[in-house]
N, C-alpha and C positions, 0 to 999 in steps of 0.2 A: 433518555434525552429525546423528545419530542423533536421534529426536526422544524415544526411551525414554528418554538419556543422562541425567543428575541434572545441571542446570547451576550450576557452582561460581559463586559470588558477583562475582567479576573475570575469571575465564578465560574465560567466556562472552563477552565483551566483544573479548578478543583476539582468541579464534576467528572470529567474525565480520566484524571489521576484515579479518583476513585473507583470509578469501573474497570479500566483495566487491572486495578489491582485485587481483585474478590472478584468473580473466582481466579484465582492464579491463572498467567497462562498455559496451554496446554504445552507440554513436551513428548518429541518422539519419542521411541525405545531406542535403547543401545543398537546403533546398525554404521555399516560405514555410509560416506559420504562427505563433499567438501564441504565445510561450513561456510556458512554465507552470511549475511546484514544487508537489510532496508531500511533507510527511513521514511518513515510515514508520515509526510508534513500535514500539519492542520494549522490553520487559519480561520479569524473571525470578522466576513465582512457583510456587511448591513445584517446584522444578526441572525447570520446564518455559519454555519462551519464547513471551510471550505479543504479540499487536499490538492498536492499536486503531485502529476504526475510527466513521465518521459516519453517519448517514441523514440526506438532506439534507431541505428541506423540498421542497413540492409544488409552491411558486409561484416559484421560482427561475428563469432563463431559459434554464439548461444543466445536465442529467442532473439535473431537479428526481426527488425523491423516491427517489431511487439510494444505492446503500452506498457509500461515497468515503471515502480517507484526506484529512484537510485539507491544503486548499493551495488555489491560484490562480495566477491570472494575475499574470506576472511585471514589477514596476513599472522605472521608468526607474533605472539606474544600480544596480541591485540584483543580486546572484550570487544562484545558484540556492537555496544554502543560505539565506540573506535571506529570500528567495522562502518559502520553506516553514515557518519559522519565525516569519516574521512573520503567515502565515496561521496557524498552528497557534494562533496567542495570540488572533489575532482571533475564531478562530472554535470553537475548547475552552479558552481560559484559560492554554493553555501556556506558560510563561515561558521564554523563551529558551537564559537562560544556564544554564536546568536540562537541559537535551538535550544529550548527548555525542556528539558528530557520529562516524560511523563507517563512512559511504562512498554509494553511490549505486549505483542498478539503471540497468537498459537503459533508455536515451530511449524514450517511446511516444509513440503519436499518437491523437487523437481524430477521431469525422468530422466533429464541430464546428469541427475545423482546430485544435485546440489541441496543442505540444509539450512533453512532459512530461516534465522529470525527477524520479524517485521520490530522496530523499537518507532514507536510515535511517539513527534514531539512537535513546541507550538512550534513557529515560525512565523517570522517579520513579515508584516504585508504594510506595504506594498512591497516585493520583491523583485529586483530585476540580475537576472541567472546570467550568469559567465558560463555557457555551454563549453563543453569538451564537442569540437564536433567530428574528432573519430571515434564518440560510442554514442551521441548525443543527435537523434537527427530536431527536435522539437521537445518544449517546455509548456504545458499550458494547466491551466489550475479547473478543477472540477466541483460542484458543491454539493456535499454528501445527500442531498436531497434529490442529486437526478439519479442517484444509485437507487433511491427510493419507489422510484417513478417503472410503477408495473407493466406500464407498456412501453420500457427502453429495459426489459429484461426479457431477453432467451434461452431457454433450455433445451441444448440442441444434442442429439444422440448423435454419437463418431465413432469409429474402429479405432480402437487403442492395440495395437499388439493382436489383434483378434477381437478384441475382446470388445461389446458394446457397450460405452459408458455416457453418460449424460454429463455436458459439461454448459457451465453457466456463460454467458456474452451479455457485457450489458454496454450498449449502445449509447453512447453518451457525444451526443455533435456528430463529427464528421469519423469518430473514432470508436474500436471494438474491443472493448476490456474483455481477459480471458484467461486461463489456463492461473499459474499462481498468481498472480496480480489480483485476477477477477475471487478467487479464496479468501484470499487477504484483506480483500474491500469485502467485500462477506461477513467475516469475522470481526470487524471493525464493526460496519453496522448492527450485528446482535449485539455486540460489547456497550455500546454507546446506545442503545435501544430503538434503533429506528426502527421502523416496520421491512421487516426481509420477507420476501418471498419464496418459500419453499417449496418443488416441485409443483410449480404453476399457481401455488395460492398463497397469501399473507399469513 
């Protein structure tokens, strides 16, 4: 999916569907860990496909004050999709049965120990979010084309535990996508076929 393309009102929807679903998404190995869900909203405005995304607030007890698509931690007796949409409402207003389910990214993992699966689906636009604002500091909507945009991406080397790793920031406004969020918009873009840039080139 080109990100120039003019996206048709329904065909966009198909397309989609069908890329996340070939190749399958990817899963971890058997290991422990809290199970988790996000949704991944997508929207189509002037023919383009847009996501949104959260700032969390400062005094939360995991990735306080980070860009996050909503979701959490996974309750008892609940599917992933459950998971993600019942956090979407808690935590922007989203009402459920407004979200057209249309597949799921690569399981990720936190080093909070949390397991996460991202489930995308469309979403109502124009949209106006009922925040939670004891997890919720800010709502604003992003369009998959400035993830595209090679000079609002860096790849910056950090000490993990010791250990030096390169990790991806992409710069999007006033804001610094990163750590699992910035993964997850990653794997979305190859899924959906934009142009990603990989270790400094396309």
């Amino acid at each position: 999916m080109e990100a120039r393309e003019a996206m048709e009102p329904t065909s966009w929807i198909t397309e989609v569907r069908a890329r996340l679903e070939s190749p399958p998404p990817g899963r971890l190995g058997a290991r422990d860990g809290r199970r988790a869900a996000v949704l991944v909203p997508l929207y189509v405005d002037a023919g383009e496909l847009w996501t949104v995304l959260t700032r969390r607030t400062d005094h939360l007890p995991h990735h306080k004050g980070q860009i996050a698509f909503p979701g959490g931690g996974q309750e008892t007796g609940e599917t992933f999709w459950e998971t993600a949409l019942r956090e979407a409402r808690e935590e922007i207003g989203m009402v459920e049965k407004a979200v057209l389910r249309m597949g799921q990214l690569d399981e990720a993992e936190t080093p909070s120990g949390f397991r996460i699966i991202p489930c995308v689906g469309a979403v109502p636009h124009p949209f106006d979010p009922t925040i939670d604002e004891g997890e919720i500091a800010e709502v604003f909507s992003v369009p998959l084309s400035a993830f595209a945009n090679v000079r609002m991406i860096e790849d910056r080397p950090v000490l993990i535990e010791g250990v030096e790793r390169e990790i991806r920031i992409y710069h999007v406004g006033r804001h610094q996508v990163w750590g699992l969020t910035a993964r997850i918009v990653q794997n979305l873009m190859e899924r959906l076929g934009y142009p990603v840039m990989v270790g400094g080139e396309e």
